[in-house]
N, C-alpha and C positions, 0 to 999 in steps of 0.2 A: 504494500500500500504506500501511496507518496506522502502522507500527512495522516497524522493521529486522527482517532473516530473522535467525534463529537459528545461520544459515550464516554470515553476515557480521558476526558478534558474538564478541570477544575470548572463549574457554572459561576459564573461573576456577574450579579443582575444590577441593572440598575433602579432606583425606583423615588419616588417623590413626587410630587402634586404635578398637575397641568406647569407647562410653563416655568415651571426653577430650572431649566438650562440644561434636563440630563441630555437630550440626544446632542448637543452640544458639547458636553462635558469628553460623553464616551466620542465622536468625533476626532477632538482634543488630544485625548487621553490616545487612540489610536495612528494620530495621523494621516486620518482619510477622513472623505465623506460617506457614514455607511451609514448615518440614520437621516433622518428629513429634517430641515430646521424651518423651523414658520414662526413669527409671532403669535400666530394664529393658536388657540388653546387647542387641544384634542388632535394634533400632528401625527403622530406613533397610534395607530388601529392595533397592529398585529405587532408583536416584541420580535423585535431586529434582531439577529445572532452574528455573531461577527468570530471566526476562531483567529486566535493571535499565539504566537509564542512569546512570551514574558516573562523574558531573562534575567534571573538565572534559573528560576522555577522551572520553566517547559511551556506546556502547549495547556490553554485557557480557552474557554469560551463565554466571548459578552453578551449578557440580553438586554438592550434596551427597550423599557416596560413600557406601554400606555399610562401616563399620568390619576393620580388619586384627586378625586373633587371633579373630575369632567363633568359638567353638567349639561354637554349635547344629547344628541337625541340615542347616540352609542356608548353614551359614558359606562350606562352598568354595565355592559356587553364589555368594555374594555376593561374595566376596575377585576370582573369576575376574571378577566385573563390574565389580567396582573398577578393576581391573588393566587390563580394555578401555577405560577411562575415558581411562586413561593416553595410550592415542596420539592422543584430540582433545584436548588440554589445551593452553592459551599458556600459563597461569600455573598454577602451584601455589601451594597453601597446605599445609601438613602442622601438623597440631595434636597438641599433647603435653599431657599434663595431670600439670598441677601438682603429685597426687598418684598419679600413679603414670609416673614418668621412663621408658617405654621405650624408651632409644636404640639399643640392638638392633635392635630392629624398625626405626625411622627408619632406620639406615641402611640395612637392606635395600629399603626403598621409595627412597632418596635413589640409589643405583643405579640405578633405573629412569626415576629424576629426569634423571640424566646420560645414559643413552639413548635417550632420545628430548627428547634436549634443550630439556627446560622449566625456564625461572627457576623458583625455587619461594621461599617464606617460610615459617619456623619460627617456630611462636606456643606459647607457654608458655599454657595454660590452666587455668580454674579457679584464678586466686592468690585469690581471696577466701578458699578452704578455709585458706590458710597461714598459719600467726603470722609476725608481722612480720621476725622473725630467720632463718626459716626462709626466707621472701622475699628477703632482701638474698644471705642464700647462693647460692640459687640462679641471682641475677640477675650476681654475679660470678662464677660459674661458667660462666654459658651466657650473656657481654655482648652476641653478635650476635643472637640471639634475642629476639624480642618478648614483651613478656609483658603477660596480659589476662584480662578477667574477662567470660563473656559474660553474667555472671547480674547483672552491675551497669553493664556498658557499659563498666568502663575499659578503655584502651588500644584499643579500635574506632576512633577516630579516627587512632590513630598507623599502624594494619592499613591504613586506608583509603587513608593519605597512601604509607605504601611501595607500595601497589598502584599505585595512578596513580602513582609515579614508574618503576615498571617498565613500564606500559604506555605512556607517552610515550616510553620508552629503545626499545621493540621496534621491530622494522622497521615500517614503514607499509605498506598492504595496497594493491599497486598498483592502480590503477584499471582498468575495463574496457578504455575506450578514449580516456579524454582524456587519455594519456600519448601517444597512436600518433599525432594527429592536431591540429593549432593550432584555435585558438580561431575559432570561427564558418565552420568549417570543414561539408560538408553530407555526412549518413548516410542512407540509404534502406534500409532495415529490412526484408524479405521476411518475411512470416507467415501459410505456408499455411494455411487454415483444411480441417482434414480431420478425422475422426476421433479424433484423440488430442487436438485443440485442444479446452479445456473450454469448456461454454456461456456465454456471456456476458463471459470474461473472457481473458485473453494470459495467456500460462505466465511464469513466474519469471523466468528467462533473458532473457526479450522487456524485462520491467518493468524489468531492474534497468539493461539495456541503455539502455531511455530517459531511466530517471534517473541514470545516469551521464556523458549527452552531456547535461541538462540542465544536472548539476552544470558540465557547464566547459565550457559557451557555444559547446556542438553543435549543428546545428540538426538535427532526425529526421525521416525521414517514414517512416510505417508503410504498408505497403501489402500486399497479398497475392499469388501467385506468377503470380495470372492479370490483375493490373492494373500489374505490373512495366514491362512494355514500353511502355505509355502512360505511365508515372510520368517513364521515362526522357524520354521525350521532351519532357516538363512541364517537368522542374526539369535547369535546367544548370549545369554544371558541379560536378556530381556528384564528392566526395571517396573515397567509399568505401560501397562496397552489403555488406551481413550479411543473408545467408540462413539459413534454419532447415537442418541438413545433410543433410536427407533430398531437398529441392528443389537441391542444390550443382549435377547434372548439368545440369538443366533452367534453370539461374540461370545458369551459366556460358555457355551457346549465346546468352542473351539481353544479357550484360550485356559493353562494348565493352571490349575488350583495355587501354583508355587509361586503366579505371577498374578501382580496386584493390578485390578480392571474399574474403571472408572467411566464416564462419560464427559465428552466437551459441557454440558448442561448441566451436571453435579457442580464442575469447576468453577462454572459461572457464578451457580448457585451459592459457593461461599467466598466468591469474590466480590458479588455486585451486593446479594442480601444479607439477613441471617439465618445465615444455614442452621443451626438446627430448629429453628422458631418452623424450618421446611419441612425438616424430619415429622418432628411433631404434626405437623398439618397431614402428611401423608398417611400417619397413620386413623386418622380420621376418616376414610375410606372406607373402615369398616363398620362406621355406623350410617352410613347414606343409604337411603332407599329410594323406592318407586317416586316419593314425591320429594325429593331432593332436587333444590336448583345449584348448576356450576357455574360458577365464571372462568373463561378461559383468559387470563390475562395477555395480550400480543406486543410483542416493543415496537413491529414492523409492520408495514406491509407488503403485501406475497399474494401471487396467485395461489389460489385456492385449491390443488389436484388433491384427486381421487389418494394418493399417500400423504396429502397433509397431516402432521404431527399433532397440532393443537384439536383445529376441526375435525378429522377423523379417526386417527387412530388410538388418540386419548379417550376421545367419548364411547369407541366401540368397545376398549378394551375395561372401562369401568362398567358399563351398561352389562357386560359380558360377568364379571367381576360380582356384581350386586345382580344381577339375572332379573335387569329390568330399563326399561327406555328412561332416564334422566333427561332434566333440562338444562339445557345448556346456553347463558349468552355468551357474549364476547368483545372486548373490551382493546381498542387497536391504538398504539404506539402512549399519547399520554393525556387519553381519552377514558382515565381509570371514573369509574361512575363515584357519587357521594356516599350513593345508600347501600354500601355492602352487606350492610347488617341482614338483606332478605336473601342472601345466598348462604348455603350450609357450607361450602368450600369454593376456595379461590384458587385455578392452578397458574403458576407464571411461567411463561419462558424465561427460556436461559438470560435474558437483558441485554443482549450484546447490542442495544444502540438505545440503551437510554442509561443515567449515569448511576451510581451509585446511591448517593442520596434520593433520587428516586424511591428507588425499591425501597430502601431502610425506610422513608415514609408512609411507603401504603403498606410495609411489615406492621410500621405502628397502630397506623389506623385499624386494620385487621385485629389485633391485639387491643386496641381501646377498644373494640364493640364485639371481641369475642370471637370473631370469625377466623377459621382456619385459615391458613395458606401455604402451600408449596410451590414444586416447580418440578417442570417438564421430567427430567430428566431421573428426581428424586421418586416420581409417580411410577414412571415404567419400571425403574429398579426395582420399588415395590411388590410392583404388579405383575411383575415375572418373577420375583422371588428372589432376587439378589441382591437386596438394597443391604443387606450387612455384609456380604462380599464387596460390595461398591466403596463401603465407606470404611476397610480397612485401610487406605493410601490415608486417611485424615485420623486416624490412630482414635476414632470414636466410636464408643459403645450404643447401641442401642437400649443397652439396659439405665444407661446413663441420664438419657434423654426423656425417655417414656415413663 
């Protein structure tokens, strides 16, 4: 791939009332023009994404929001998209402007700061409009606060500098798999080629898997689910085989007890979510019935074929499972619905295109109203009966969890 996914990139939003200068600011802070500037109130409909790399951290992604207090005729349409913004964010920014203080408002959005736990940064905007006296006042007023001009650049470098210090204080984003396994350690990669695989190229999940065993001195071999059993026989002393989780039945009769077997979608599952909050969720499975509704959680969208993973072979192999027709909706990229509380189980894919904090939010939400949740990958392990062969590579019990 020529640039980091968008999933695996820091979310850096910006946010503040109509009008305090953010699409200016990030503009600014960027060195292009990538959001719209109008005096006009209600400019930013749809929040702007911009990916940067912001050295010496790495690769970020900006969202410039729709303004808070629009009172056009799309302001609540835009305020409720703001407010979705909220649960993919690592960092905030909240922007004030210089001439007109609403801290009212900041603190009803700083509320929302504290739940769902994003560091955030208060930037004093627009001081160029201020006389100089009017400036010192307000800078002994509000000292923890930053304060900047996006119309002349000052103070964008001191914005920059607290950014990257918050981003090197965050936790670091575990790795796939060169945390599970030492160095020059051997992976054998299974990658059916069927239907849902695109032409010419391996899915997300496959790619990032290879460059994360390149990054820590893994060695890989990629192979497909009907040259497995020759591969084994080639390369010995095999560390650990990753199947795609739709092949886990077929993978497991082939692959020797001595060797530890996982899925690209397991891996996910304890990189992007909380894995075992997943464990737990799957085995909830075995109290669903006839009037049981699913939600299929999707990070993407995909054509639909007769082998989809989410749409068909999940729901056939539950229905099969509980020996009865379940309901099933379905929920696509970050279109996750409010009222989960009327499904008995939520299942998620692997996440590989939406970021971390994501998932860990709607893990929460699930968790505040009670409602199970797994994922893809952790279901079929189940459901074929190898989810404690799968999760010997993560040195977890299931007695542990359950």
């Amino acid at each position: 791939m020529n640039s980091t996914p968008n999933a695996n990139r820091k979310h850096i939003a910006i946010y503040g009332k109509t009008n305090a200068g953010k699409s200016s600011l990030i503009n600014k802070f960027l060195g292009q023009e990538v959001s719209l500037v109008s005096e006009k109130e209600g400019t930013t409909t749809d929040p702007v994404q911009k990916a940067m790399e912001l050295i010496p951290v790495g690769p970020v992604l900006f969202i410039d929001t729709a303004g808070f207090k629009d009172e056009s005729s799309l302001g609540e349409i835009r305020e409720k998209r703001t407010l979705d913004i909220l649960k993919r964010t690592d960092i905030a920014i909240y922007v004030l402007s210089a001439i007109d203080m609403d801290i009212e408002e900041f603190n009803k959005v700083k509320r929302n700061f504290k739940k769902y736990n994003i560091p955030y940064i208060v930037v004093i905007n627009q001081i160029d409009k201020l006389k100089e006296e009017e400036l010192s006042a307000l800078k002994e007023k509000y000292k923890e606060y930053l304060f900047l001009s996006s119309l002349t650049g000052e103070g964008i470098e001191n914005l920059k500098g607290n950014l990257i210090k918050i981003l090197k204080e965050e936790e670091d984003e575990l790795p796939i798999i060169g945390d599970l396994l030492p160095y020059d350690s051997k992976v054998v990669m299974v990658v059916p080629i069927d239907s849902e695989a695109p032409k010419g190229r391996i899915i997300l999940p496959q790619v990032q898997c290879i460059r994360d065993c390149l990054d820590h001195g893994i060695k890989s071999y990629v192979v497909r689910d009907t040259e497995l059993k020759s591969a084994l026989e080639d390369i010995k002393d095999i560390d650990l085989v990753i199947t795609d989780s739709q092949a886990f039945k077929e993978v497991d009769k082939i692959v020797s007890q001595s060797i530890k077997l996982t899925s690209f979608s397991m891996l996910f599952a304890r990189q992007k979510g909380d894995f075992e909050e997943f464990i737990r969720g799957a085995f909830k499975i075995k109290n669903l019935n006839e009037n049981s509704k699913i939600l299929i959680a999707e990070s993407c969208t995909h054509n639909v074929s007769h082998e989809d993973i989410g749409r068909v072979k999940i729901p056939k192999l539950i229905n099969k499972y509980v020996g009865a027709e379940l309901s099933y909706d379905y929920s696509i990229f970050h279109d996750f619905p409010d009222d989960i509380d009327k499904y008995d189980l939520i299942i998620h894919c692997g996440a590989c295109m939406i970021n971390r904090k994501t998932v860990l939010n709607r893990v929460k939400d699930c968790k505040d109203k009670k409602v199970p949740i797994t994922n893809y990958g952790i279901v079929l392990a189940y459901l074929n009966g190898i989810l404690e062969r799968s999760l010997s590579l993560f040195n977890i019990s299931i007695d542990d969890i359950i």
